[in-house]
N, C-alpha and C positions, 0 to 999 in steps of 0.2 A: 253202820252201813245198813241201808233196806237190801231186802230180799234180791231186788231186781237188783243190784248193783247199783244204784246211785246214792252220792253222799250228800248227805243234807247239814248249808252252814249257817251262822249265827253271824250275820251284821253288826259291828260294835258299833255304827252311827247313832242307833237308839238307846245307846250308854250313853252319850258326852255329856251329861248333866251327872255320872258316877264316876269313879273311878273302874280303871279299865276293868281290876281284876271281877268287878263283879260281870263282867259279860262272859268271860273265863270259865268262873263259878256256876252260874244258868247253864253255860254252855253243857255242859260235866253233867247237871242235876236232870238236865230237860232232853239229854240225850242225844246233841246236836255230835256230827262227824268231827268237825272243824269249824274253824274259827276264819272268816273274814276281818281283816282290821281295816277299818276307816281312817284314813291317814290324816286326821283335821288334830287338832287342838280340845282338849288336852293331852290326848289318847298317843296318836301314830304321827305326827308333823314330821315329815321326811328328814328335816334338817334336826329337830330332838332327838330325833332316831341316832343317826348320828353324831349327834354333841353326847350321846350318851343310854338315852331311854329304851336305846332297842336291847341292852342286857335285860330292862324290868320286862321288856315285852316275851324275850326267850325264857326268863326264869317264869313266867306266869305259863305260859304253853307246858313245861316241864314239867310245871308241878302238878297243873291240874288236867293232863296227856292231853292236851287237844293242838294240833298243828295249826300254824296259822297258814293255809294253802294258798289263800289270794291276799295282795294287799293292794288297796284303793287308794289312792292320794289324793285328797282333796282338791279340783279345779275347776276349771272353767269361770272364770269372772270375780274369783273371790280368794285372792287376787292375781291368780293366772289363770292365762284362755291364749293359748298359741294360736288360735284361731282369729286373733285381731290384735290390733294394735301396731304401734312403732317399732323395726327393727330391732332395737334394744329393748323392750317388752315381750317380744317374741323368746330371743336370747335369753333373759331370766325365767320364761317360761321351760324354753328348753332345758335351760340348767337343775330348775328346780326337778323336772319329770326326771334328768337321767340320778339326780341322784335318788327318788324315790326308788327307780330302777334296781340304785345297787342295792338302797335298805329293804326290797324286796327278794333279794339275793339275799342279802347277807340272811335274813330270819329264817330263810327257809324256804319264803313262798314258792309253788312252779309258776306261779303269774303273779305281776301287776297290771291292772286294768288300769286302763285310762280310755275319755271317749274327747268327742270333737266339739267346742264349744261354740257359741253361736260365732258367726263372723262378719257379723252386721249386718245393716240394711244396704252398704254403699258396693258391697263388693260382687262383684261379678263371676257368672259359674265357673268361669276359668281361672280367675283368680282364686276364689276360693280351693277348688281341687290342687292349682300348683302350691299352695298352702301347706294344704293338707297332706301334700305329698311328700313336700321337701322336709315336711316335719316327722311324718312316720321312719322315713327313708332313714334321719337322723338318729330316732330313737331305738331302731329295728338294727342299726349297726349296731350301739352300746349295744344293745340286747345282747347282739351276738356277741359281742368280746364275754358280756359277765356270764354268757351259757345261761341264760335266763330268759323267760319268754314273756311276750305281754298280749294281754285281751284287750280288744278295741270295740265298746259298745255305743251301737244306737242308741242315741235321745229322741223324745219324740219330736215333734212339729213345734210345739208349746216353747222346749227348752234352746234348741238348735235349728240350725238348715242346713248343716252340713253332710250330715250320714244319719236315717232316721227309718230307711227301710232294707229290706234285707236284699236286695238289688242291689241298693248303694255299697252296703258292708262287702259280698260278695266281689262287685268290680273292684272298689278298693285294694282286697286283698289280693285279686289276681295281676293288680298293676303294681303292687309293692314286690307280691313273690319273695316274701320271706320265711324262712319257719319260724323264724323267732315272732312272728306275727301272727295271731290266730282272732276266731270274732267269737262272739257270743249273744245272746238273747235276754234282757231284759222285758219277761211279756208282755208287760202293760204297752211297752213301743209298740208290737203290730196289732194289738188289740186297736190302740189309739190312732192309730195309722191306717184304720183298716184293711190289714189282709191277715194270711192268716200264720200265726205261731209259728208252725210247722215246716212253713215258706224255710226259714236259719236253716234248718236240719237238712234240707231237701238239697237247696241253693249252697251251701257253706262245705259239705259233706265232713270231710277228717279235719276238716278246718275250726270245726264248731266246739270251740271248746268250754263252754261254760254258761250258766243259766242263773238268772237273777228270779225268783219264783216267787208270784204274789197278786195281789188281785189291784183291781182295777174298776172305777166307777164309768167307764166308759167315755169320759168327757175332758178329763183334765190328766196330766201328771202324775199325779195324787195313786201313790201307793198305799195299796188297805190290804188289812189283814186277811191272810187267803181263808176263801169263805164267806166271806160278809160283802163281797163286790157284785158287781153285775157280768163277771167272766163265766165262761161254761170251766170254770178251772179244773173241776172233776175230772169230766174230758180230757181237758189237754193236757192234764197229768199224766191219763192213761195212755195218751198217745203218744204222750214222749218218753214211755218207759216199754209201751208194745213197739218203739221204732228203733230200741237197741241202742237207744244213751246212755251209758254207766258212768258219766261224768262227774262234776259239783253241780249243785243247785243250792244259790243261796238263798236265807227269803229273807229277803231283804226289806224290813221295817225300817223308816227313818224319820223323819220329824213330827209324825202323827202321833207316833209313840210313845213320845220320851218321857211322858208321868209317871207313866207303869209300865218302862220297860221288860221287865221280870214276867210279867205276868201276860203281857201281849207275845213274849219270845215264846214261854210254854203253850198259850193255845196255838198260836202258828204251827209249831214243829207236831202236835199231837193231830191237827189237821192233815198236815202233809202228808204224816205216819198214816195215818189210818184210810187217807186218800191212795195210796200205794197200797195198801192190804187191799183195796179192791182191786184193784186190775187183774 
């Protein structure tokens, strides 16, 4: 853990070309807090998890101490997105997320994240919101029975149209009203959005539970390595550790990465590290 209180974690989406334990390993060597798991193939699939693979996932935390705190299931369109489709594409959508829910309980995590996938072009802002509602409403009871909590993150414009600014997250959550439901900030969203980072923290308050940390070319989706983007991310380091977040902050590396995983995870983390010694 840095100084100021916040923990800094390791994305295992820029493994899926390894086996998991080596993001475990980096993790341990490069002096990350925690461990986020990506719930895709071959790694975390919420139903492997289940059939069995979440023993490999708890003896690999074990052995090499690092928790896994958040778990991400892989969705939106590939091949679930609750956010469109046939009633019965919805329902296996739902089914799949709650049971990511329990393999997010069962390992340990305090959250599984999930966000809002696009919901086409045909659908309408009311339809979309009663959507979006009746889907949260669902996943935020499981929540509650397994005593498990889940983060709900903005996508930008590019990926979705459902929740992409920190207004939108904010009303959401005040019309769900659950604790089992909290939001977080992926920063590339309000950079690409523009407004400003800070807007989560401000707007969200106790509600804001989590930070995805990483830079941003200003134009596109496209996560880059913090430091080499066009973010003032120096800054908005400093100001979300001068604003009293002791939180997670992942940095979240994903498919830009994945030749030299190992060695894009240790510049990342020695960035962050050393971006936090300034403040």
């Amino acid at each position: 853990m840095d100084g100021n209180g916040m923990r800094i974690g390791i994305f295992t989406s820029g493994y899926q070309r390894y086996p998991l334990e080596r993001a475990f390993s980096d993790g341990k060597r490069f002096g990350y807090d925690y461990v986020e798991l990506w719930g895709g193939r071959p790694h975390g699939f919420p139903y492997d998890l289940k059939q069995g693979q979440l023993k490999e996932v708890l003896q690999l935390s074990d052995t090499y101490g690092l928790p896994v705190e958040v778990y991400t299931p892989e969705h939106n369109a590939y091949p679930y997105n609750y956010m469109i489709g046939s009633q019965a594409q919805w329902e296996d959508s739902m089914e799949y997320l709650e049971t990511a829910l329990e393999m997010g309980k069962a390992m340990g995590a305090e959250y599984t994240l999930i966000s809002a996938g696009h919901a086409g072009n045909t659908a309408s802002a009311k339809e979309i919101r009663e959507r979006l509602l009746t889907s949260l409403r669902r996943l935020g009871n499981r929540a509650q029975k397994l005593d498990h909590k889940i983060l709900l993150e903005p996508l930008t414009s590019f990926e979705s149209n459902v929740c992409n600014t920190a207004n939108d997250l904010a009303e959401i959550l005040e019309e769900i009203d659950m604790p089992w439901l909290m939001g977080m900030c992926d920063v590339v969203v309000p950079f690409v959005e523009q407004e400003p980072a800070m807007d989560y923290f401000e707007k969200l308050g106790v509600r804001m539970g989590h930070l995805h940390l990483v830079d941003s070319d200003g134009v596109s989706e496209t996560h880059i390595l913090p430091g080499e983007g066009v973010m003032p991310l120096q800054e908005l380091v400093c100001a979300i550790a001068e604003s009293g977040y002791e939180g997670r902050a992942t940095i979240e590396l994903v498919t830009a990465y994945l030749k030299e995983p190992s060695f894009y995870a240790k510049r990342a983390v020695d960035w962050v590290r050393e971006a936090l010694e300034r403040v």
